[in-house]
C-alpha positions as CSV (number, residue, x, y, z in Angstrom):
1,X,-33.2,-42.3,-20.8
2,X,-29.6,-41.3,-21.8
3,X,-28.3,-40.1,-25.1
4,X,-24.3,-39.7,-26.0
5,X,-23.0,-38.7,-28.8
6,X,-19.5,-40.3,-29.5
7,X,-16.5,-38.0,-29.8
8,X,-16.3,-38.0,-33.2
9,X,-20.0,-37.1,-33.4
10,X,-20.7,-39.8,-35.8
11,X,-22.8,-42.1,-33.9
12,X,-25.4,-41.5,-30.7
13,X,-26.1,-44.6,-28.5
14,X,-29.8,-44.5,-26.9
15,X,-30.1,-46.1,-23.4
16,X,-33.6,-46.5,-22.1
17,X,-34.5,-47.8,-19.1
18,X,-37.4,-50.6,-18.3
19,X,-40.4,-48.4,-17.6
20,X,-43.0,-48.6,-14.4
21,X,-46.0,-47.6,-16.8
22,X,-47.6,-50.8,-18.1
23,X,-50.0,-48.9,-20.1
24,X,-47.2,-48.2,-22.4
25,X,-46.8,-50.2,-25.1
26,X,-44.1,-49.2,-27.4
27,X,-41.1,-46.8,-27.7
28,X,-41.3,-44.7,-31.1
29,X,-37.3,-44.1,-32.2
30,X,-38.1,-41.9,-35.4
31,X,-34.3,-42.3,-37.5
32,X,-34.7,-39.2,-40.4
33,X,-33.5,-36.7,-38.4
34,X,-30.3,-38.7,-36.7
35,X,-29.6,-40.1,-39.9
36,X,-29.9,-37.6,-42.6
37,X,-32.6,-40.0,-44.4
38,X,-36.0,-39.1,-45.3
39,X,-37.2,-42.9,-45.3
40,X,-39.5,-42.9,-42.7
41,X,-37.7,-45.9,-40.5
42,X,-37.9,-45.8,-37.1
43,X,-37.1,-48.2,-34.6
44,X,-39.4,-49.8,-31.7
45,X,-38.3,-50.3,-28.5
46,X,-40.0,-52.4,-25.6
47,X,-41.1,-50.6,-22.7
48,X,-40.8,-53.4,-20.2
49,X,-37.1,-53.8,-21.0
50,X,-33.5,-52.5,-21.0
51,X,-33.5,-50.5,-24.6
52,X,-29.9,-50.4,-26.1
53,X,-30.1,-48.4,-29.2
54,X,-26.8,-46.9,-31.6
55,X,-27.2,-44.6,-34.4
56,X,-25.3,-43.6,-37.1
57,X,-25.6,-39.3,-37.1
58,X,-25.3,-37.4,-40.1
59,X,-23.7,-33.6,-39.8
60,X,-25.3,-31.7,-37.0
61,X,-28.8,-33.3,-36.6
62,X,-28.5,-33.3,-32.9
């Protein structure tokens, strides 16, 4: 897993790697705290796969 956060600091891309575990079945991405929201949205990712993932930050949540 790799996280950058863009010069500016107003976006972070998410890069996670295919996992070996099959016994895991989802990636949790919760989004409040990246984006400043208090929605609850949070994005699922496939274990199995190449996970590409950008997010627009809000001040210093990071």
């Amino acid at each position: 897993m790799t996280l950058r956060v863009s010069g500016d600091g107003k976006e972070a891309a998410l890069h996670v790697q295919p996992l070996g575990d099959t016994s895991c079945s989802r990636i949790v991405v919760h989004l409040d705290q990246w984006t400043g929201e208090t929605t609850g949205k949070v994005r699922e990712l496939e274990p199995g796969k190449e996970n590409n993932l950008t997010v627009p930050l809000h001040g210093n949540t990071i």
